[in-house]
C-alpha positions in Angstrom: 11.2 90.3 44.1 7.5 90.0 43.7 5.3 90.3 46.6 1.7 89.4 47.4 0.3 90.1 50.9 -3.5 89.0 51.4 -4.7 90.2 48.0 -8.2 90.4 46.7 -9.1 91.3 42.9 -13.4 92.2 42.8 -14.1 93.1 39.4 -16.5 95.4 38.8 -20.9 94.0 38.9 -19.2 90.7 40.2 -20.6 89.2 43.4 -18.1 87.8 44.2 -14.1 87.8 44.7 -12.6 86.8 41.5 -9.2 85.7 43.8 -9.0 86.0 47.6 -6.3 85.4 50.1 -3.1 85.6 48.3 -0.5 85.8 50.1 3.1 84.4 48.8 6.5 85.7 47.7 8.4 84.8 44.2 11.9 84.9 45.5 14.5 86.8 43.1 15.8 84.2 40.2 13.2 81.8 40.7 10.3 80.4 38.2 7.5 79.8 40.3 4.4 78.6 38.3 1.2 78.9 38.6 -1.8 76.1 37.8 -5.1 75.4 38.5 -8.3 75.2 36.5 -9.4 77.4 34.0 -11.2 80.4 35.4 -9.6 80.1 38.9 -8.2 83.6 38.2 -4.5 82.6 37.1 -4.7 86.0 34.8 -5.8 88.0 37.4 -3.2 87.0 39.4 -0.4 88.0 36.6 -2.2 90.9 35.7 -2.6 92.1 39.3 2.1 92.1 39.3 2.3 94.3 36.5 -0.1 97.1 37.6 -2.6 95.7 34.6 -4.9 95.0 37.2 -6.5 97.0 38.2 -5.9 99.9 36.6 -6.3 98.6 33.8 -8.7 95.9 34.2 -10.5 98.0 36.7 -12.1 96.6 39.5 -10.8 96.6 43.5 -7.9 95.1 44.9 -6.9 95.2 48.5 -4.2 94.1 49.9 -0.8 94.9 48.6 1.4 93.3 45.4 4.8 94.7 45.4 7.4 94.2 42.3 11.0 95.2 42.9 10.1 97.5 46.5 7.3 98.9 44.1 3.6 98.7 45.5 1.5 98.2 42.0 -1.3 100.4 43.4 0.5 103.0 43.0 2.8 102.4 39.7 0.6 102.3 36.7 2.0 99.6 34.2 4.2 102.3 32.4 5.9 103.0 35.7 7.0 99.4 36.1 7.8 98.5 32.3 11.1 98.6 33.2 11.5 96.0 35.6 8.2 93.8 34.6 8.0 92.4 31.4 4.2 91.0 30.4 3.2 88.3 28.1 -0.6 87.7 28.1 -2.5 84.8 26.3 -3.0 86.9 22.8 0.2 88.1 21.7 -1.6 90.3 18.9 -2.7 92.0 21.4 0.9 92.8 22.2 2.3 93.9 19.2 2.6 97.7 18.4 4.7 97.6 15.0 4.7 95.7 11.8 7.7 93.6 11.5 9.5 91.3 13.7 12.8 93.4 14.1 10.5 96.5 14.6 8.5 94.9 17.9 11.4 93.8 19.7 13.0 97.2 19.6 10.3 99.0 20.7 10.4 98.5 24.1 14.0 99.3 24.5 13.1 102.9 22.3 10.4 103.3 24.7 12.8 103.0 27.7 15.4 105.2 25.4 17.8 103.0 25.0 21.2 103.7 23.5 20.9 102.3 19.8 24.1 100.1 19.9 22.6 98.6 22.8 19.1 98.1 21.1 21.0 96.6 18.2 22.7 94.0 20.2 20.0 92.6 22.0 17.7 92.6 19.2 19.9 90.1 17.6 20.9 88.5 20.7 16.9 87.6 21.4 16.8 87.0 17.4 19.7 83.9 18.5 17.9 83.1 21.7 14.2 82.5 20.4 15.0 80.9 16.6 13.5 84.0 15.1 16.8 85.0 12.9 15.0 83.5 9.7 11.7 85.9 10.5 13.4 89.0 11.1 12.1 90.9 8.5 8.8 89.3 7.9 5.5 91.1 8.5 4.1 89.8 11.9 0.4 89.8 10.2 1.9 86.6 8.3 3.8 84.9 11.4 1.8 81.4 12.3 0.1 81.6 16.1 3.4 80.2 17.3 5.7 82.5 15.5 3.9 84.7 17.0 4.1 83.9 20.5 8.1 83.7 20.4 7.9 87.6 18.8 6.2 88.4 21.8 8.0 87.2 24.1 11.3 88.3 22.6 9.5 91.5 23.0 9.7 91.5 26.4 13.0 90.2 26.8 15.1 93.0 25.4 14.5 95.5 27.7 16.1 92.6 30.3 13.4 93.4 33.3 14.4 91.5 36.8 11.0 89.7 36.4 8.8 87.8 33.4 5.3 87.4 33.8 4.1 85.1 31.2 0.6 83.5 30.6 0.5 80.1 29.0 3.7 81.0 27.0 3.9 77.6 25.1 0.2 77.2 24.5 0.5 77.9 20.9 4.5 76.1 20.3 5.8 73.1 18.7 6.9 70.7 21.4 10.5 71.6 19.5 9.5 75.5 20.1 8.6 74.8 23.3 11.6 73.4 24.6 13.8 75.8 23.4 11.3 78.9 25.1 11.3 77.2 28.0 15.4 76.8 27.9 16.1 80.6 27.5 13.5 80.8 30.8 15.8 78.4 32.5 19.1 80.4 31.1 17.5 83.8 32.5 16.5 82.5 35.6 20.1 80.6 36.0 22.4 83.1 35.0 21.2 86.3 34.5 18.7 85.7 38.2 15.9 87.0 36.2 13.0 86.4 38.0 9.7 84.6 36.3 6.1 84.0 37.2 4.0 81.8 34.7 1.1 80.3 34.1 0.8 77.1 32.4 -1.6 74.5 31.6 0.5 72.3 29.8 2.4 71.2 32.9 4.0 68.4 30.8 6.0 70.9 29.5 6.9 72.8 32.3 6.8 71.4 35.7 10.0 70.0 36.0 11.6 73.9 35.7 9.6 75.1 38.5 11.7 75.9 42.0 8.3 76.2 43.5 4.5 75.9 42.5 1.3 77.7 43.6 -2.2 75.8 42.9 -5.4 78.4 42.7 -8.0 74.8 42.9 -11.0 77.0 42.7 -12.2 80.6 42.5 -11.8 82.4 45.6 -9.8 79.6 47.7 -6.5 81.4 49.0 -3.7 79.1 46.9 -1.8 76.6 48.0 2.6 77.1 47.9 4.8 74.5 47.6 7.4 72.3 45.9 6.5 70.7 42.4 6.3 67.2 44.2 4.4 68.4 47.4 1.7 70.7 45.2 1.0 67.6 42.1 0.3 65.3 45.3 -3.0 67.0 45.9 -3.0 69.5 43.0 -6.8 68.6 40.6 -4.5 69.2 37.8 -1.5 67.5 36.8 0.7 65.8 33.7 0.2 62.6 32.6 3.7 61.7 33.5 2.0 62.4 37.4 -1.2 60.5 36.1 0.5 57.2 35.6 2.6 57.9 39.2 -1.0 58.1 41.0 -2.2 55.1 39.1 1.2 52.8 39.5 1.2 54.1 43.4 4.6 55.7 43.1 6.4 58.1 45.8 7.3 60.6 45.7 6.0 61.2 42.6 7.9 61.4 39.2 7.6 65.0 37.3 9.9 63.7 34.2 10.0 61.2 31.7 13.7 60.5 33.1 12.0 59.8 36.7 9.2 57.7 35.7 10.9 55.4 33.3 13.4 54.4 36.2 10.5 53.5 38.5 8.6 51.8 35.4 10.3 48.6 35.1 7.5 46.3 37.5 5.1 48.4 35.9 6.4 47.5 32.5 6.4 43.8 33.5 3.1 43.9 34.1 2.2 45.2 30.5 4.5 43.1 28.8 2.3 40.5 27.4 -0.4 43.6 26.7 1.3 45.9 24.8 -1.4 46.3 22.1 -2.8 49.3 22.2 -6.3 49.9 23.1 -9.1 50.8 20.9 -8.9 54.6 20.2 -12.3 56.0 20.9 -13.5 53.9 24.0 -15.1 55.1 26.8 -18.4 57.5 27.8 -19.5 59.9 25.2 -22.2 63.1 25.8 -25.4 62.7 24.8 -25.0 64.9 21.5 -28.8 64.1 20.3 -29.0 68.0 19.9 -33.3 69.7 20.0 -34.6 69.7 16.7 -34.1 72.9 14.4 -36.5 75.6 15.1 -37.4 76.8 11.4 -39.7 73.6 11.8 -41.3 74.8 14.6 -44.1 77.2 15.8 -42.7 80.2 17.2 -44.4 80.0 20.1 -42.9 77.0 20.8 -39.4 77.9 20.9 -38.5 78.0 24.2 -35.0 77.7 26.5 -36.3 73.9 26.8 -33.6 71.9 26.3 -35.6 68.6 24.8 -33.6 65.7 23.3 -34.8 63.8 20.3 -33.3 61.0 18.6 -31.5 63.3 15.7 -28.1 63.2 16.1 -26.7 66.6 14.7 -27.9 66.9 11.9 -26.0 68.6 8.3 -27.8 71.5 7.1 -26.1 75.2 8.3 -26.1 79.0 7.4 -23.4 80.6 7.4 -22.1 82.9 10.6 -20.0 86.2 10.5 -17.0 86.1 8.2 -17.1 82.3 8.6 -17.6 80.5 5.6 -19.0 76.5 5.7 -19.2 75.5 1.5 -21.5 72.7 0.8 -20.4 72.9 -3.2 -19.3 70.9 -4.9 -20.2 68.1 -2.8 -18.8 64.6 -3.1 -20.7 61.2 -2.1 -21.5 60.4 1.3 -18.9 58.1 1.7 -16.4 61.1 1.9 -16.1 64.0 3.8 -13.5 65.5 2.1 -10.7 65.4 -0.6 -8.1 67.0 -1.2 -6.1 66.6 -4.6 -2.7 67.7 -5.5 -3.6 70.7 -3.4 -0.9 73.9 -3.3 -1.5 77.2 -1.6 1.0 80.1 -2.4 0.7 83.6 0.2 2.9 86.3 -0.3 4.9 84.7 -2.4 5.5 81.9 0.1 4.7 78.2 -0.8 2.7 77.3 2.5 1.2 74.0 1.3 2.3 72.0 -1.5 1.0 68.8 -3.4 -1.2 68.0 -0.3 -3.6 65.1 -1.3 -6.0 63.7 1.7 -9.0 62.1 2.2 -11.6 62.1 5.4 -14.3 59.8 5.6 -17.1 59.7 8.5 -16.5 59.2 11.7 -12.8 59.9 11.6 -10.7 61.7 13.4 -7.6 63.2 11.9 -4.4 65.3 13.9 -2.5 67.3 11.7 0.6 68.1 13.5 4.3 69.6 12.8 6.4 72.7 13.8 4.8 76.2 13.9 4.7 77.5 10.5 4.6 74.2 8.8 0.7 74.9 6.9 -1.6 73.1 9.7 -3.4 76.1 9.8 -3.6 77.0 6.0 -4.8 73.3 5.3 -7.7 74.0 7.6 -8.4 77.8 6.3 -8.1 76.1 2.7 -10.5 73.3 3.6 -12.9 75.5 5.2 -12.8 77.9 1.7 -11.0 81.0 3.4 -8.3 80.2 1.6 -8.2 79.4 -2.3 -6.1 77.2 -3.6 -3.3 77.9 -5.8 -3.7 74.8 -7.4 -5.3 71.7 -6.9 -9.2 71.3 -5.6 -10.8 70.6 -2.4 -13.9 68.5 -2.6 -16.5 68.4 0.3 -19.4 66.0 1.3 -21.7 68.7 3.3 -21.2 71.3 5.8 -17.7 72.3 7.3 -17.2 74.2 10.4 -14.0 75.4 11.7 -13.0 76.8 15.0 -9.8 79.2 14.6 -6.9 79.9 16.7 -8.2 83.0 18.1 -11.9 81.9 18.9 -12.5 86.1 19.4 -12.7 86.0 15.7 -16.3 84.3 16.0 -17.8 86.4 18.6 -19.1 89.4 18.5 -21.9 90.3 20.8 -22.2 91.3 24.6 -22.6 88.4 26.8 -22.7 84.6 26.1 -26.1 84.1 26.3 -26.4 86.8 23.3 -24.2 84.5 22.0 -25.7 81.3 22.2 -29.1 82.9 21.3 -27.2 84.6 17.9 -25.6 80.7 17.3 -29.2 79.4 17.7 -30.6 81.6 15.2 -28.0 81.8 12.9 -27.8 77.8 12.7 -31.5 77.6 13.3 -31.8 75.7 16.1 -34.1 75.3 19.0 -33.4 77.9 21.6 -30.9 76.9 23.9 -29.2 73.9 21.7 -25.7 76.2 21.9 -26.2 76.8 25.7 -26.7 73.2 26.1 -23.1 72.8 24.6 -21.3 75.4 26.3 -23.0 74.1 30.0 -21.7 70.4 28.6 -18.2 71.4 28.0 -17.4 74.0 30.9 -20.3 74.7 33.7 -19.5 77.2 35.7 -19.8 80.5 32.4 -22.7 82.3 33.3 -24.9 83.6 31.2 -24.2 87.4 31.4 -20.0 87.3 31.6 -19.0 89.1 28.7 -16.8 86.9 26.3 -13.8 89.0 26.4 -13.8 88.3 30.3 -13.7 85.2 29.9 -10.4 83.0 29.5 -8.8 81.8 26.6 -9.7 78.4 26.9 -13.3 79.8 27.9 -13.5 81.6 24.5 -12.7 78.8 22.6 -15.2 76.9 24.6 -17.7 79.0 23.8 -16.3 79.7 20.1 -16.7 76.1 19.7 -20.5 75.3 21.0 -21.1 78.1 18.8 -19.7 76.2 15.4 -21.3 72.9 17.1 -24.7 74.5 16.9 -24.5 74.7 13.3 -24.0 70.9 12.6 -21.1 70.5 10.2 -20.6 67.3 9.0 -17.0 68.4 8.7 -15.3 69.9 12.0 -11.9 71.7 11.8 -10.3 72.7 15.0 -7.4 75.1 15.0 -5.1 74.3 18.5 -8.3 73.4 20.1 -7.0 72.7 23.7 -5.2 76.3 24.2 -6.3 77.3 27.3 -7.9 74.6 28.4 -7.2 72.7 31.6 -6.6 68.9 31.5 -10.6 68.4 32.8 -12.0 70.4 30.0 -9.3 68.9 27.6 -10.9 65.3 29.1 -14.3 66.6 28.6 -13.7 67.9 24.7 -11.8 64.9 24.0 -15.1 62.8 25.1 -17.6 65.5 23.0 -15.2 64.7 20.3 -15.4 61.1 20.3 -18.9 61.4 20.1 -19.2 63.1 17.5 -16.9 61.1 15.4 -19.1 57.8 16.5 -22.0 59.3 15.2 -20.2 60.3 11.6 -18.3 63.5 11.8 -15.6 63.7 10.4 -13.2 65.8 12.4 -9.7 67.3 11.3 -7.7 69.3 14.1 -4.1 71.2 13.9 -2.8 70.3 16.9 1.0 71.2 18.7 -0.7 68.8 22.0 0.5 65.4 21.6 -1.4 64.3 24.4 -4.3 65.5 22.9 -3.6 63.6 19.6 -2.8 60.1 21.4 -5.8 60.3 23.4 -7.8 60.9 20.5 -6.7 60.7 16.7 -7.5 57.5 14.3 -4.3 58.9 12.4 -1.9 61.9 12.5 -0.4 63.9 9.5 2.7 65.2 10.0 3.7 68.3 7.9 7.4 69.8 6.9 7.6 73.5 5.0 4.2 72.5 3.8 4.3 69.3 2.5 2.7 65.8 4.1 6.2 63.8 5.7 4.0 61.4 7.3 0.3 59.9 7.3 -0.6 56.8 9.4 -2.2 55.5 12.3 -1.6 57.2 15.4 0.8 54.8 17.3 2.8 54.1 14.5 3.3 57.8 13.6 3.5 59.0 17.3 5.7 56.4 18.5 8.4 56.8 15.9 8.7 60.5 16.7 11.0 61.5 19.5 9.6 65.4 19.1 5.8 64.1 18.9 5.7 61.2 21.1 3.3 61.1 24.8 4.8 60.8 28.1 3.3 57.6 28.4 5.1 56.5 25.3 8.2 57.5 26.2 7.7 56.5 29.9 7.1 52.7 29.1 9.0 52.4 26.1 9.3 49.9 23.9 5.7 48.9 24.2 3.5 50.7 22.6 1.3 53.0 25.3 0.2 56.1 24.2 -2.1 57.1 27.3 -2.8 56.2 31.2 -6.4 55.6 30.0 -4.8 52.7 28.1 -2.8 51.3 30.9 -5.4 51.6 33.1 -7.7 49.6 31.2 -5.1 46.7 30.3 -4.2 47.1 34.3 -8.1 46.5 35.4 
């Protein structure tokens, strides 16, 4: 069905071959996925099946990618809509109409469709992707995840024979997930569709693959093979895979169902250590960020990078559109309070009687289905949002990093960036640099930011709000995107931050992300708080919201192989 023979994707002033040496077939009815680090050219890879690249992308590619007998070098992406269907990491980019109905019929009126046909499938995909309850709704007022099932559905009703999709589940519910990634199975199964995906959640996903192909590093021709074969030697893997390596199990387990009946020895050995380990432990950077440059001579201001003993510090300007309120401010010993809070859009309720409060040095996982108000809390805390009753009290500066991290750049390559985050937060030259080279090394300097990859962006997104020292950080799905090493290496930023007094709230749908790194989780419900507590005990409780590792070694009380390594060692 989809073809690759010995491709090559050179993008235009690059030096080098973005991918090289692809060679390998998707059979028809098969969901072969596709992992490997970020920036290893996963996109281009997709992009390169439906025709986007490279005439759209531009660039060269040689070698040949046939879809359904049809050679995408010569078939523009309109002449293959009807048998590729194309889900990308934005879905606004995507949508073309106004309401949810609207965009999944559009495709089908574009393919000129009989409407009694149209009508059925709409409503059909409606069933198939829990969007009957949205139908009507604007899509401008659809949560990040909402959004991603819209788009997909979009896809879906002209039925093509294949699916590419780019980190479909990136911004889902582990509920929403599960039930995306069960039509994908249903298609595949009985309807023989035929779907290509990339994924860096592989938690979520691996055990659907037929077969896997691993792209380990920009350039290298990728690797083919079964799930087992490729998570043997693949850099990136689940945690369920994690805790096979570390407990010396083969083959190795790829579901929760696997591990837990290899997992009784191991569980022996943990029985009389089933406390759970410190949260926080282990390295953190070295976040003692250069002084701010308004002190400085101007001469002086240089792409130095020295280190001081100020930690980051509290004072900011504001950037863009983004708003960090320092007023009213509330003692030291709080970061932030919210009272009795309620928020009211479009005549929806999103948040109701919310009351919180964040002290230094915590960290705080707001979690819950798509839709629930994680992001409204944050857009509320952060003053984007007023409140419809209720206040929202703050002890300094508040940062937050949004959903789509595009929203907080604007200029023409990241060093522009950095230099605009610099003086915008005035800091030293090259404090934001410093950040961005911290968190993910290999972004050069002159790589436009809409080239780079979604968890790129938010990398850079995020050293950006970093350079501006907010004593409050809010982090909107912070690890979409990003691979499980740059997860590792946020996580470890994060924690030092919080040990040196941040206070740091994310909405998060990654509950691997929230056990390895949250002092307590909030769990929100049709915008009201249904839980509040420490992470284990929250966590643990919740089938929907619990880690592999928790549900792996069950009853006790593990939340990550970190953990059980330590109590092992």
């Amino acid at each position: 069905m989809i073809r690759f023979e010995n491709v090559s994707v050179t993008y235009d002033g690059a030096p080098e071959p973005t991918v090289q040496g692809v060679d390998f077939e998707v059979p028809e009815g098969e969901l072969v996925l596709l992992v490997g680090p970020s920036g290893v050219g996963k996109s281009t890879v997709l992009g390169a099946v439906s025709g986007l690249v490279p005439h759209f992308t531009g660039g060269t590619l040689r070698g040949r990618v046939t879809v359904a007998g049809r050679d995408t070098r010569t078939h523009r992406p309109r002449e293959l809509a009807d048998v590729v269907g194309t889900v990308g990491q934005d879905p606004l980019s995507h949508f073309v109409t106004d309401t949810v109905e609207d965009e999944l019929a559009y495709g089908m009126e574009s393919l000129g469709l009989a409407p009694d046909v149209m009508r059925r499938r709409v409503e059909e995909t409606l069933d198939l992707l829990g969007l009957t309850d949205l139908r009507g709704r604007p899509i401008a007022t659809l949560s990040g995840g909402q959004q991603q099932r819209v788009a997909i559905g979009s896809v879906l009703t002209p039925h093509p024979s294949a699916l590419v999709l780019d980190e479909p589940t990136s911004a889902l519910d582990p509920a929403a997930a599960e039930e995306v990634l069960a039509v994908l199975q249903r298609l595949v199964h009985d309807l023989g569709t035929t779907v290509l995906m990339a994924e860096h959640r592989l938690e979520r996903v691996i055990q659907y693959a037929d077969q896997v192909v691993l792209l380990s590093a920009p350039g290298e021709a990728p690797v083919l093979g079964t799930p087992a074969e490729v998570m043997a030697v693949s850099p990136v893997y689940p945690p369920v895979v994690a805790l096979g390596r570390l407990a010396d199990w083969s083959p190795l387990p790829l579901t929760v169902r696997d591990a837990r009946r290899r997992a009784a020895d191991l569980r022996q050995q943990l029985e009389e250590r089933d406390d759970i380990a410190p949260q926080g432990r282990g390295a953190v950077f070295d976040l003692r960020l250069p002084p701010r440059g308004r002190d400085q001579p101007q001469q002086a201001r240089s792409r130095q990078q020295p280190t001081p003993p100020d930690p980051l510090g509290e004072k900011t300007t504001p950037r863009r559109w983004f708003k960090r309120r320092r007023t009213p401010t509330h003692p030291s010993s709080c970061a932030a309070e919210v009272q009795a809070l309620a928020v009211t859009r479009d005549r929806v309720q999103a948040l109701r009687d919310i009351n919180l409060t964040v002290t230094p040095g915590e960290t705080i996982a707001v979690m819950g289905r798509n839709g629930a108000g994680k992001s409204t809390l944050l857009n509320t805390l952060v003053g984007l949002i007023e409140p419809s009753a209720g206040s929202v009290t703050l002890g300094g500066a508040v940062g937050l990093v949004p959903q789509e991290p595009r929203d907080l750049l604007y200029t023409d390559t990241v060093a522009a960036e950095c230099a605009a985050a610099d003086a915008d937060a005035s800091a030293a030259p090259g404090t934001c640099r410093a950040l961005v080279s911290e968190l993910l090394p290999d972004i050069c300097d002159d790589t436009h930011p809409r080239d780079l990859s979604e968890g790129q962006r938010l990398t850079l997104a995020l050293a950006v709000v970093l350079t501006a020292r907010p004593k409050l950080l809010l982090l909107d799905e912070p690890t979409r995107g990003l691979d499980y090493a740059a997860k590792a290496r946020l996580v470890t930023l994060l924690r030092g931050l919080a040990a040196q007094g941040h206070a740091i709230v994310l909405a998060t749908h990654d509950v691997e992300l929230a056990a390895e790194l949250a002092h307590r989780v909030i769990l929100l419900a049709e915008g009201e708080v249904i839980a509040d507590g420490p992470t284990a005990e929250v966590v643990v409780s919740s089938p929907s919201f619990a880690p592999q590792v928790t549900k792996i070694l069950a009853p006790q009380r593990w939340l990550t192989v970190a953990q059980v390594r330590e109590s092992l060692a």
